[in-house]
C-alpha positions in Angstrom: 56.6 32.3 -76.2 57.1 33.6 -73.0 54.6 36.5 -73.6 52.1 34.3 -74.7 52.3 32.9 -71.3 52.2 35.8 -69.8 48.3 35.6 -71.1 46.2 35.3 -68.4 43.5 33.6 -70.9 46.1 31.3 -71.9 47.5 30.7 -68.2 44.0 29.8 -67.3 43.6 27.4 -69.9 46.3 25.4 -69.5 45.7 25.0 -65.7 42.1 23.6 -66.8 44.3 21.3 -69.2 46.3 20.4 -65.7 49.3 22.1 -67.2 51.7 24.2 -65.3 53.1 26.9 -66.7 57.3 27.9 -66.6 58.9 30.6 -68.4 62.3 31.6 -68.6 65.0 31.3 -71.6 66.6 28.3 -73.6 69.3 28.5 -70.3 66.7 27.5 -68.0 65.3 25.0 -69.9 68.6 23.5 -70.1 69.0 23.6 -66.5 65.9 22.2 -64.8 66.3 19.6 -67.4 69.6 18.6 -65.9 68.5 19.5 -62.2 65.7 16.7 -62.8 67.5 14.1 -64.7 70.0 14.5 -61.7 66.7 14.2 -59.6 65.0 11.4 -61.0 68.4 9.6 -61.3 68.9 9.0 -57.8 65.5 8.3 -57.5 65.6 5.7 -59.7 69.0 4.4 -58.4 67.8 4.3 -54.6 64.5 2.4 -56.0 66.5 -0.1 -57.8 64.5 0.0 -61.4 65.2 -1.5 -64.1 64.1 -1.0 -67.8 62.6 -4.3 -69.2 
């Protein structure tokens, strides 16, 4: 996956598609998934918002 990223076709595309492009392995995933649930959580705390 990551070197089909690493296509500068593809890269392009995706930008046109408004998508941003991260690589890395299954370890980084992991971790900017927790970093922004961690994130977003105090976000949402501090806002005070509620799921209806």
């Amino acid at each position: 996956m990551n070197e089909s990223l690493a296509d500068p076709k593809l890269k392009a595309r995706l930008a046109d598609l408004g998508a941003t492009v991260l690589t890395g392995s299954s370890a980084d995933l992991g971790k900017l998934i927790a970093d922004e649930t961690e994130k977003w959580a105090k976000v949402i705390e501090f806002a005070k918002i509620k799921a209806k």
